[in-house]
The first five atom37 places (N, CA, C, CB, O) and aatype in JSON, in Angstrom:
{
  "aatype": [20, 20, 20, 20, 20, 20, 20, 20, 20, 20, 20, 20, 20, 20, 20, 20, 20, 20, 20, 20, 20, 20, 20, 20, 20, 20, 20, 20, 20, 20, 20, 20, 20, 20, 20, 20, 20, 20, 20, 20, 20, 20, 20, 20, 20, 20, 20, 20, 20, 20, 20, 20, 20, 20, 20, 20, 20, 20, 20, 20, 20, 20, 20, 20, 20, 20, 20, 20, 20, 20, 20, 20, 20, 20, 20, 20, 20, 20],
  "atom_mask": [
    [1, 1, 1, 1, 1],
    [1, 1, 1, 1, 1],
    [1, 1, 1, 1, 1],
    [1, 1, 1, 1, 1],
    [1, 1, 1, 1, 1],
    [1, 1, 1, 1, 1],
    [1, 1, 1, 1, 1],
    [1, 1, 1, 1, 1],
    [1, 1, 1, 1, 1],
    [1, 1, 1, 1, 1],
    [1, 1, 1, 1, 1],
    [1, 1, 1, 1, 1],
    [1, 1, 1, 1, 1],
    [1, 1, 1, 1, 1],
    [1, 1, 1, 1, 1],
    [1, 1, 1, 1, 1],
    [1, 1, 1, 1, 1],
    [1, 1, 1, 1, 1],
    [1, 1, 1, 1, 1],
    [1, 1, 1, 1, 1],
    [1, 1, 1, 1, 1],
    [1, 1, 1, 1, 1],
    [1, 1, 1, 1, 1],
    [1, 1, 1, 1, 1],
    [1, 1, 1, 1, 1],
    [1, 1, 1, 1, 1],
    [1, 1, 1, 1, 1],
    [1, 1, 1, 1, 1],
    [1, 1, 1, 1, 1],
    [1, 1, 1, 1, 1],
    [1, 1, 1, 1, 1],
    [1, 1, 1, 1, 1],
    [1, 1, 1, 1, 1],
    [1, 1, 1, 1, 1],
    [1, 1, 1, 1, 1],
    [1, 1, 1, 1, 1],
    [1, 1, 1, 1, 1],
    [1, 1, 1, 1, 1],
    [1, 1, 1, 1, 1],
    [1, 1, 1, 1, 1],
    [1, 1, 1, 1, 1],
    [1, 1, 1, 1, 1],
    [1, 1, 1, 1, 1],
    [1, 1, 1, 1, 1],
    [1, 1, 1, 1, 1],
    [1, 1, 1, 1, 1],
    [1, 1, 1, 1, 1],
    [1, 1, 1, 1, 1],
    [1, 1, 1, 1, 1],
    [1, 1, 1, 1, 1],
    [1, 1, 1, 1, 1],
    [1, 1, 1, 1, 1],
    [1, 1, 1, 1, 1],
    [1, 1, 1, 1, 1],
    [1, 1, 1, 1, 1],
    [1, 1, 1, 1, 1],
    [1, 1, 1, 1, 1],
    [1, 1, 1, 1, 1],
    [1, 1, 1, 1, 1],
    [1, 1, 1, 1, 1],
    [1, 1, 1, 1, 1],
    [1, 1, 1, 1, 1],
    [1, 1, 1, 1, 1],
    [1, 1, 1, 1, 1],
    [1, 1, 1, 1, 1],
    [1, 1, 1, 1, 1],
    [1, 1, 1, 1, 1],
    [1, 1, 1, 1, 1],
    [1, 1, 1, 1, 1],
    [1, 1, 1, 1, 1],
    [1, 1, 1, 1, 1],
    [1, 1, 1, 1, 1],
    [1, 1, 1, 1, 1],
    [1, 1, 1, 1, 1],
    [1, 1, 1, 1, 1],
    [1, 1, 1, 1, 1],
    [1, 1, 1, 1, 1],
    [1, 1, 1, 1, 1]
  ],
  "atom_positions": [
    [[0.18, 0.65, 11.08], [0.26, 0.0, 9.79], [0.65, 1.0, 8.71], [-1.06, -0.66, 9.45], [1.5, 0.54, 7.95]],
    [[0.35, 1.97, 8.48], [0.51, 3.36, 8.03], [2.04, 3.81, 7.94], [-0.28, 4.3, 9.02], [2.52, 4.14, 6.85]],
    [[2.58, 3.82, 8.77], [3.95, 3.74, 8.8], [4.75, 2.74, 8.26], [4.27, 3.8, 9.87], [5.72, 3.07, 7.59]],
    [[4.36, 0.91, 8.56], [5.09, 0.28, 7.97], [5.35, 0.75, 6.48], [4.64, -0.89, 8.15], [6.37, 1.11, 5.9]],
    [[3.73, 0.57, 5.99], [3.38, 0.8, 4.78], [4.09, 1.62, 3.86], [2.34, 1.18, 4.84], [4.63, 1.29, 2.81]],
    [[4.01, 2.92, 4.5], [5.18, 4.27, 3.39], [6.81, 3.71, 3.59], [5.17, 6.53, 4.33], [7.67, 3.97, 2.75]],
    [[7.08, 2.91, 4.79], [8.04, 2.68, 4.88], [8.63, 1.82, 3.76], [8.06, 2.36, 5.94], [9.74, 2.05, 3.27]],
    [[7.89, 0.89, 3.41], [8.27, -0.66, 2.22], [7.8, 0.12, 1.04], [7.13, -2.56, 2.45], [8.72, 0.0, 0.23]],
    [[6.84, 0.89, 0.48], [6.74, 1.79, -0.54], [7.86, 2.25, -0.84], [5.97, 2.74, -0.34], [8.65, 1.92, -1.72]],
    [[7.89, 3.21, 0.13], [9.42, 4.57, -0.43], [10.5, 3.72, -0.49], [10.02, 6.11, 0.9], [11.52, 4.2, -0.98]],
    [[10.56, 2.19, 0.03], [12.3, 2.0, -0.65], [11.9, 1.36, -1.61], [13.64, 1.1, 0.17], [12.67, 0.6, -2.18]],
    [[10.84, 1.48, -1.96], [10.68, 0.42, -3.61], [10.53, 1.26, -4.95], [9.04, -0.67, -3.66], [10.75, 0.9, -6.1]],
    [[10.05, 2.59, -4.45], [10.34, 3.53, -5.49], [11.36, 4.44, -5.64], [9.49, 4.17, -5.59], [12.25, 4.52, -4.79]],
    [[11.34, 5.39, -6.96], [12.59, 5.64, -6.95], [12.21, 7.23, -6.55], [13.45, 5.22, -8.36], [13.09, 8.01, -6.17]],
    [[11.08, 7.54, -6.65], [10.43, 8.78, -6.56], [9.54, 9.06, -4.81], [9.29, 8.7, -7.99], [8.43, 9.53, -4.59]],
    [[10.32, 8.68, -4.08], [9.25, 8.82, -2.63], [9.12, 9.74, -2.13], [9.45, 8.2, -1.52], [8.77, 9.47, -0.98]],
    [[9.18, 10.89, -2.28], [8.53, 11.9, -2.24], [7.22, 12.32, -2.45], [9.02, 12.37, -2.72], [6.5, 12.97, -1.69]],
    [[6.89, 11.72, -3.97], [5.17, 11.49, -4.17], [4.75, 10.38, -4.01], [4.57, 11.75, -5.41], [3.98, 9.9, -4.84]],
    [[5.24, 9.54, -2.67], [4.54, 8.7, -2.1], [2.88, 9.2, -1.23], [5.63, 8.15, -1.23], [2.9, 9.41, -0.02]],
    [[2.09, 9.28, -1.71], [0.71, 9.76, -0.71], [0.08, 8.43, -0.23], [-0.64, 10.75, -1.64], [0.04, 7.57, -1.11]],
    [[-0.44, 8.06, 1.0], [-1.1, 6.98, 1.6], [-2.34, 7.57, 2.91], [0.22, 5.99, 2.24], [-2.4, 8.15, 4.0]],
    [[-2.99, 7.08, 2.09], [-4.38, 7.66, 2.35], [-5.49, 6.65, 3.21], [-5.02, 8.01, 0.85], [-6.36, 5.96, 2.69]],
    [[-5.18, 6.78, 4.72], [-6.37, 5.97, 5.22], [-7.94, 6.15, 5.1], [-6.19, 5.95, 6.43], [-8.4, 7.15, 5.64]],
    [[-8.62, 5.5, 4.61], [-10.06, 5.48, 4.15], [-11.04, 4.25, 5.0], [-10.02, 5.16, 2.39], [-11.14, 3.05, 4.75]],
    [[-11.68, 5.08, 6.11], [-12.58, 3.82, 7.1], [-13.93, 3.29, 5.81], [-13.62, 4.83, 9.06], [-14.66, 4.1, 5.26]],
    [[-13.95, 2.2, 5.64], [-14.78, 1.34, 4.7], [-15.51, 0.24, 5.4], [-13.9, 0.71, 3.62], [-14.8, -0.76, 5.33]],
    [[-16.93, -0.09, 6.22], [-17.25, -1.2, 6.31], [-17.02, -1.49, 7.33], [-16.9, -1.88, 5.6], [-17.87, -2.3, 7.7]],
    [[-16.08, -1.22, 8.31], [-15.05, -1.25, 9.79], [-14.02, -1.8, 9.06], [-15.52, -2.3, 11.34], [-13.59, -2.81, 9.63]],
    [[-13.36, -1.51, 7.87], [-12.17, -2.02, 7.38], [-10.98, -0.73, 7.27], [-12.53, -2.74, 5.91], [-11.42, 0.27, 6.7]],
    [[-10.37, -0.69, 7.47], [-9.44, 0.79, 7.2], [-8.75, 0.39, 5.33], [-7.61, 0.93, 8.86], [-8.05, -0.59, 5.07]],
    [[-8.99, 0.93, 4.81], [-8.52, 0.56, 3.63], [-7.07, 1.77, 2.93], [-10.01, 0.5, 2.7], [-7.44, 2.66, 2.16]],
    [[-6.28, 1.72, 3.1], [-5.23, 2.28, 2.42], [-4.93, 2.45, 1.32], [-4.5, 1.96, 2.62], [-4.37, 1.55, 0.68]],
    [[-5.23, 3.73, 0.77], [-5.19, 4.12, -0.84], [-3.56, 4.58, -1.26], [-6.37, 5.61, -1.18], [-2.93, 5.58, -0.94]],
    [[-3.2, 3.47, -2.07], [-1.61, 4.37, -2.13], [-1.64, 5.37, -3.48], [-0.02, 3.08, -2.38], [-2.4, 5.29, -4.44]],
    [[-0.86, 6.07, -3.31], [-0.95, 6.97, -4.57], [0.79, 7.16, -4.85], [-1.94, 8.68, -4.22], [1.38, 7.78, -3.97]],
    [[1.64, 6.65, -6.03], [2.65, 7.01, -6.16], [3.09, 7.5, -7.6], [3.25, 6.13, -5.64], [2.18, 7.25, -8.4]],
    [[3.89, 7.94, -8.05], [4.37, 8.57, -9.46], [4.01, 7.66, -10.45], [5.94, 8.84, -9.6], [3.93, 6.47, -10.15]],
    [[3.77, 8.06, -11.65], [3.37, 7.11, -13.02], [4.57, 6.35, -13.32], [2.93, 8.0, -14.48], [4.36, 5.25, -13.83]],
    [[5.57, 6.64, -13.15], [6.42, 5.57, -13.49], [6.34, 4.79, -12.57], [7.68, 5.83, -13.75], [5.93, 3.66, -12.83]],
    [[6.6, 5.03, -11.58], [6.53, 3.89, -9.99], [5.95, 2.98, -10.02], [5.94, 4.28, -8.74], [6.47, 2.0, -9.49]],
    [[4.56, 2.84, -10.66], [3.42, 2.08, -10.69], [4.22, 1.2, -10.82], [2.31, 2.21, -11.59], [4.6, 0.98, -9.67]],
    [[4.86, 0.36, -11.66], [4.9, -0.71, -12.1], [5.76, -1.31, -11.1], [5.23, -0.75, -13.41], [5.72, -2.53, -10.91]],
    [[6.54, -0.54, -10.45], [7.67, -0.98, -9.54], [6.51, -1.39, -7.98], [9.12, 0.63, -9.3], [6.66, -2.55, -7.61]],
    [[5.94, -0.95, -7.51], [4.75, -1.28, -6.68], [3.62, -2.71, -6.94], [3.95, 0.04, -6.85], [3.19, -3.53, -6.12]],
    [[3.41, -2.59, -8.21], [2.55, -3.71, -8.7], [3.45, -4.73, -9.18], [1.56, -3.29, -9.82], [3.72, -5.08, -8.04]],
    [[3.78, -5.1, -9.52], [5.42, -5.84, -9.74], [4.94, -7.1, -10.79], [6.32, -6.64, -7.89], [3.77, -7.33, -10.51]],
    [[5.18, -7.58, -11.37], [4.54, -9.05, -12.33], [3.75, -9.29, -11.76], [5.22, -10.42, -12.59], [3.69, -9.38, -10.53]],
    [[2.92, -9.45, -12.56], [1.96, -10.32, -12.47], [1.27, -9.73, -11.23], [2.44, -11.8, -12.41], [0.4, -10.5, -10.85]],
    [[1.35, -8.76, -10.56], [0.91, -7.85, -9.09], [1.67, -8.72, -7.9], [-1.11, -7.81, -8.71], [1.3, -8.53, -6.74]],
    [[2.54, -9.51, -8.14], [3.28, -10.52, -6.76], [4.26, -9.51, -6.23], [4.28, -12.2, -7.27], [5.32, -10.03, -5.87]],
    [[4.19, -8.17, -6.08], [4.75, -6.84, -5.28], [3.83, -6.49, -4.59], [5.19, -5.61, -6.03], [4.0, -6.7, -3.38]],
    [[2.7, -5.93, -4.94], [1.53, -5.61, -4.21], [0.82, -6.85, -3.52], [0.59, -4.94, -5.15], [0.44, -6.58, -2.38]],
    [[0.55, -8.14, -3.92], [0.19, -9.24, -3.37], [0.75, -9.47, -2.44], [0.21, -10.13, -3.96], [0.03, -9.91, -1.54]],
    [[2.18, -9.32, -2.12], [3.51, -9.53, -0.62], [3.22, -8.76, 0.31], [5.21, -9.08, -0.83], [3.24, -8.98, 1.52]],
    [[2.8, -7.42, -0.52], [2.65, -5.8, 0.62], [0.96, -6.35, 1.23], [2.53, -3.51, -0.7], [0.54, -6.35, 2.39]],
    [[0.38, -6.72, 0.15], [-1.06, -6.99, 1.1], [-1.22, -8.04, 2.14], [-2.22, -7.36, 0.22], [-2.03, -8.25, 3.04]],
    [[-0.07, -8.67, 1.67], [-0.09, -10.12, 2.81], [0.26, -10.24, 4.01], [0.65, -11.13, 2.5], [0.08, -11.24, 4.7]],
    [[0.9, -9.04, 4.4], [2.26, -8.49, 5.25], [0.99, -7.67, 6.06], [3.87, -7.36, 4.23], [0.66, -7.94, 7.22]],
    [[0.33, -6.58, 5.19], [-0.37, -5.86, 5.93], [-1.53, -6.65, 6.74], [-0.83, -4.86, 5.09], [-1.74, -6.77, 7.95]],
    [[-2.41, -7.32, 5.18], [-3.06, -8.4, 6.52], [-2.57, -8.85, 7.79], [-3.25, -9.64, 6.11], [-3.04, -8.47, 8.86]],
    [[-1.97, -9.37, 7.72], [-0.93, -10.2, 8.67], [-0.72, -9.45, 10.17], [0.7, -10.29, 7.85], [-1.02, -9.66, 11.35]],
    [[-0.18, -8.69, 9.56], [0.22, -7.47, 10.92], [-0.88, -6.98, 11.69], [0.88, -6.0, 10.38], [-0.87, -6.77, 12.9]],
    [[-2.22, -6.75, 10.57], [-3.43, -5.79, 11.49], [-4.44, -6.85, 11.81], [-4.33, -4.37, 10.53], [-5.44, -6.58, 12.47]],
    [[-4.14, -8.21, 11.29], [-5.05, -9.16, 12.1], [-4.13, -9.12, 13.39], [-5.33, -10.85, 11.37], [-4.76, -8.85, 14.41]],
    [[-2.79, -9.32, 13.54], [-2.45, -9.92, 15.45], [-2.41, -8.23, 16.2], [-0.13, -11.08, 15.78], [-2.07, -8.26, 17.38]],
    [[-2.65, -7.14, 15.75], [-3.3, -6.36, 16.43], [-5.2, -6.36, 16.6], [-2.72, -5.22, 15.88], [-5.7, -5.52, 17.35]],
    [[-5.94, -7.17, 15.99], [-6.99, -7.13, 15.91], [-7.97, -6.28, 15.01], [-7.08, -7.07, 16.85], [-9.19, -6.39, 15.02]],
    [[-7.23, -5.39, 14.22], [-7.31, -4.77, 13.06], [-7.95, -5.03, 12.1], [-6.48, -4.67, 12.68], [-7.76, -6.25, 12.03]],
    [[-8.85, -4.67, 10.97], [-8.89, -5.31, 9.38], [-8.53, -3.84, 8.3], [-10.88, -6.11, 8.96], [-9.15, -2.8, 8.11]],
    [[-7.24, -4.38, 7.78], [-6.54, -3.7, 6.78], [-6.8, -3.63, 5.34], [-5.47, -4.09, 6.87], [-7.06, -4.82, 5.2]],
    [[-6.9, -3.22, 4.35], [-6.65, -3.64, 3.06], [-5.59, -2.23, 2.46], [-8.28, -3.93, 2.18], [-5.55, -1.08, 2.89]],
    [[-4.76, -2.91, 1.26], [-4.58, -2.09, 0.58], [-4.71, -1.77, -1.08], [-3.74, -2.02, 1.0], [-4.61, -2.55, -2.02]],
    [[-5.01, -0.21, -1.05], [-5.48, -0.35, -3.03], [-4.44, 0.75, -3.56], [-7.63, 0.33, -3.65], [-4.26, 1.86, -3.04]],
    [[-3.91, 0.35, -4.46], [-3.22, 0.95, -4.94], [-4.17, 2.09, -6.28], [-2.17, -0.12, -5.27], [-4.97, 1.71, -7.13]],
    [[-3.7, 3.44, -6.01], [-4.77, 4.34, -7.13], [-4.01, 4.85, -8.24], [-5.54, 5.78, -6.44], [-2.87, 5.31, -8.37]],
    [[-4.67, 4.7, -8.76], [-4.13, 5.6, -10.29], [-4.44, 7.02, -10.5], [-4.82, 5.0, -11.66], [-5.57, 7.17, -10.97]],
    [[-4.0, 7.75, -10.37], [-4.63, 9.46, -10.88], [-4.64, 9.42, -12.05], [-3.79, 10.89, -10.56], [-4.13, 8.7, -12.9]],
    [[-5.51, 10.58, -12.04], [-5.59, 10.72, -14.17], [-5.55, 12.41, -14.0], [-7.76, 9.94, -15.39], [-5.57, 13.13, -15.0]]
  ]
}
């Protein structure tokens, strides 16, 4: 999942290089922290978040018919 993931990221930004994706075990959930450039943000979260809502739906999707539980959070650095 990890791979899809940086994969649909880095062509959505323009900066993928500081793409970072960070698996984090939570609960028995694997939760995926993305971390990408301050401008990027917005290109990732997309209106209204229906960019990130597609990427989470996709990921669900995929790590339920492996038997998996996925989430993803997108982080902000400061």
């Amino acid at each position: 999942m990890q791979a899809f993931l940086e994969y649909v990221i880095k062509g959505l930004v323009s900066k993928p290089d500081a793409v970072t994706i960070t698996p984090v075990e939570r609960q028995g959930t694997t939760v995926y922290e993305v971390r990408v450039d301050g401008a990027d943000m917005g290109k990732v979260i997309g209106r209204q978040g229906m960019t990130i809502n597609a990427i989470r739906s996709l990921v669900l999707a995929g790590s339920a018919k492996r038997g998996l539980r996925c989430a993803v959070e997108v982080v902000e650095d400061r």
